[in-house]
N, C-alpha and C positions, 0 to 999 in steps of 0.2 A: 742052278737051283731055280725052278718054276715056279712064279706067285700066280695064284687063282682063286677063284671063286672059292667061300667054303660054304655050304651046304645051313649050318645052324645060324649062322649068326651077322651074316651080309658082310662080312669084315674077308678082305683078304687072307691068304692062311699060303703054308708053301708046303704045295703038293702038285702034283702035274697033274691032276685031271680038273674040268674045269665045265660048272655050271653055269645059268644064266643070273648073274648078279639079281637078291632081291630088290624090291623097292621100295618095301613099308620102315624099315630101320635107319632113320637117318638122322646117326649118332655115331663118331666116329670112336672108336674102340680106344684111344688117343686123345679126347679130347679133355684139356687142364692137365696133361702129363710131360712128366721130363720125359725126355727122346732124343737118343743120338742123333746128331743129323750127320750124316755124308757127304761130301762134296755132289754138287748136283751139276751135269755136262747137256746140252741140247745140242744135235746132230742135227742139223739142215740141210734139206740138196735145195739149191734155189738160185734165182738169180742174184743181180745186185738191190737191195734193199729199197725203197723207197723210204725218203726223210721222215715222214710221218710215221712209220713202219717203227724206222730205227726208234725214232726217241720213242714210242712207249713199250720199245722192246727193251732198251736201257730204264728205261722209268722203274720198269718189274724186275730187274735184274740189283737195280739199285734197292727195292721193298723186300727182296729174297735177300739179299746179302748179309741184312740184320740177324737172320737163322741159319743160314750155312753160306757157302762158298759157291759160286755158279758161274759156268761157263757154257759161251754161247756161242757155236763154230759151223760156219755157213761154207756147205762144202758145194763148189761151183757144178752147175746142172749141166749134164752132156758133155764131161772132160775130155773126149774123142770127140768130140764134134760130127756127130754121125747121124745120120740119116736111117740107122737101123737102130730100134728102138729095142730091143733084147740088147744090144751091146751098149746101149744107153746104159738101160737099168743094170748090166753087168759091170758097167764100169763106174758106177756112183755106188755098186752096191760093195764095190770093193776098196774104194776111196774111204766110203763110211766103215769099214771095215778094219783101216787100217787104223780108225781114231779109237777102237774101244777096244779095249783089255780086258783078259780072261778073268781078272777080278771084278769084273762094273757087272753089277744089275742094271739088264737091259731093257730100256719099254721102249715097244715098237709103235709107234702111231698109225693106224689104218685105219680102214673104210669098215671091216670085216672085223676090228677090234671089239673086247668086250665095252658095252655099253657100263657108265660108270656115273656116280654121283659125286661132287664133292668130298663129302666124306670118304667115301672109300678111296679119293685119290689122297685125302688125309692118312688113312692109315696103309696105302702103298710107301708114304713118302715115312712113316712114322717106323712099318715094318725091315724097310731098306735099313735102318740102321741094325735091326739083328740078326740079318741076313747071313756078317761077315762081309760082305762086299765091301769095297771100300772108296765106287762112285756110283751114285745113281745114275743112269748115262740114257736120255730118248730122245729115240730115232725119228724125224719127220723125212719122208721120204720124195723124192720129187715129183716130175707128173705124172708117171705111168707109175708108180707106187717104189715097194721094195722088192731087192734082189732075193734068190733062196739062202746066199749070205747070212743077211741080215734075219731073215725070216726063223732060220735053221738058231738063231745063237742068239735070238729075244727069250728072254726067261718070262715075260709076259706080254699080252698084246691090247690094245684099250682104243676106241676110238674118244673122238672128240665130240661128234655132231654122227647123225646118220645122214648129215648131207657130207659130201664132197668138198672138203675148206681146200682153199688154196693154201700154198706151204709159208707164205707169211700170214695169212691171217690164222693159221692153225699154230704158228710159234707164238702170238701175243695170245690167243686162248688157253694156249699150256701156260705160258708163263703167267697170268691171271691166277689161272688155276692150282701153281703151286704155291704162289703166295696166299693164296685162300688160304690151301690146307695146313699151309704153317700155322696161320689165324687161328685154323681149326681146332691146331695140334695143343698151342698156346692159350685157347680161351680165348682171343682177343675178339673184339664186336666189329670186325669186318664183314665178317660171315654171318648174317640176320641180326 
């Protein structure tokens, strides 16, 4: 099942076609509401972490934790160690492949993803609990991007930035980012 754009109301909706997120509505459909929350998984291709990296990726992981359950699994870059870059992205894109199950809503992180506001990452993280699904699971892909894998079996796709983030500084802006929307989800005065 494919989350996208809905055309009235800037809120996520689950339906496969998929417009250009509004911009003027930013009020999460979600906001002061109870909401299931799901287990939430982050997929990395990347190398070994830098210290500074790790603690404010643990720092968010520890602010998420108080709303659902979060796991955080750095899947090593170039596991063929190869010098051909199609068998690169083929082979991280089937490592990553082998972490997500047919139940997880999947979000794919790219360059090419839809452009997204706080809020609506609020009510992606709000809508995952009616889904059915039963983890919310996204993908950060490594340097040449993702596999058709991965590409083929994202139920939706989102960037970060329309610049190019490197794969750790694009895992502490996600992880920022769903702590927000929990804020969002909750009311609480993190978020303005």
């Amino acid at each position: 099942m494919a989350l996208s754009w809905c055309h009235c109301d800037a809120h996520l909706s689950l339906n496969k076609k998929a417009a250009a997120p509004p911009s003027l509505d930013r009020r999460s459909k979600y906001s002061g509401q109870s909401v299931r929350s799901i287990p939430m998984r982050v997929l990395t291709v990347g190398k070994k972490r830098s210290q500074g990296i790790q603690l404010l990726v643990e720092e968010y992981k520890e602010k998420i934790k108080y709303y659902c359950s979060i796991e955080d699994i750095l899947i090593r870059s170039n596991p063929k160690i190869t010098s051909d870059v199609k068998a690169q992205i083929e082979a991280e894109d089937t490592v990553m492949m082998q972490q997500i199950k047919p139940e997880d809503l999947v979000v794919m992180l790219d360059e090419n993803g839809k452009d997204i506001v706080s809020e609506q990452m609020a009510d992606l993280v709000g809508d995952a609990g009616i889904t059915g699904s039963s983890r919310l699971t996204f993908c950060i892909g490594g340097p040449y991007g993702h596999g058709s894998q991965v590409r083929e079996r994202a139920d939706v796709t989102i960037r970060l930035s329309s610049m190019v983030l490197n794969h750790q500084v694009a895992l502490v802006v996600l992880l920022e980012q769903l702590y927000r929307a929990w804020t969002i989800i909750k009311g609480q005065k993190y978020h303005h």
